[in-house]
N, C-alpha and C positions, 0 to 999 in steps of 0.2 A: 317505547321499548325498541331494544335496537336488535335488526335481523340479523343473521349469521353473515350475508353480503359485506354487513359493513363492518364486522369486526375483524372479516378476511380481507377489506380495503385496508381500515388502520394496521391489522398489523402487518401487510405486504409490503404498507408505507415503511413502515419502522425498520423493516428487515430491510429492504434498500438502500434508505439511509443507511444503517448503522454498516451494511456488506462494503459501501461506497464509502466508508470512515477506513475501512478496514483495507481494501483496495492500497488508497493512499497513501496508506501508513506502510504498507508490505514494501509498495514502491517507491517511497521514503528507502525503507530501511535499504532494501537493494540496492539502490543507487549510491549509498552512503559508504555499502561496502564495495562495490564495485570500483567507486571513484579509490576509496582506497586501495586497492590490488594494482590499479593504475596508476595511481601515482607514485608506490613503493617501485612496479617494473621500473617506471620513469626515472627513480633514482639512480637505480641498480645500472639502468642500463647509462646515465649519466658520468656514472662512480667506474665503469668499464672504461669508457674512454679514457 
């Protein structure tokens, strides 16, 4: 029989993991839009010249 210790291990485990899937992914997306917003200035301000 398993004690309350270790189902509060596994699921700490799991929640970690999956917060640290989730991290990634945020900062995926961020970066994804940020690059974009940069690289549109980067035009603009190219297309000025």
């Amino acid at each position: 029989m398993h004690t309350a210790s270790f189902y509060y291990t596994v699921f700490m485990d799991e929640y970690q993991s999956s917060s640290l899937i989730w991290i990634l992914l945020i900062n995926h997306i961020s970066t994804q839009i940020l690059a974009k917003k940069y690289f549109v200035s980067n035009l603009k301000f190219i297309y000025n010249i």
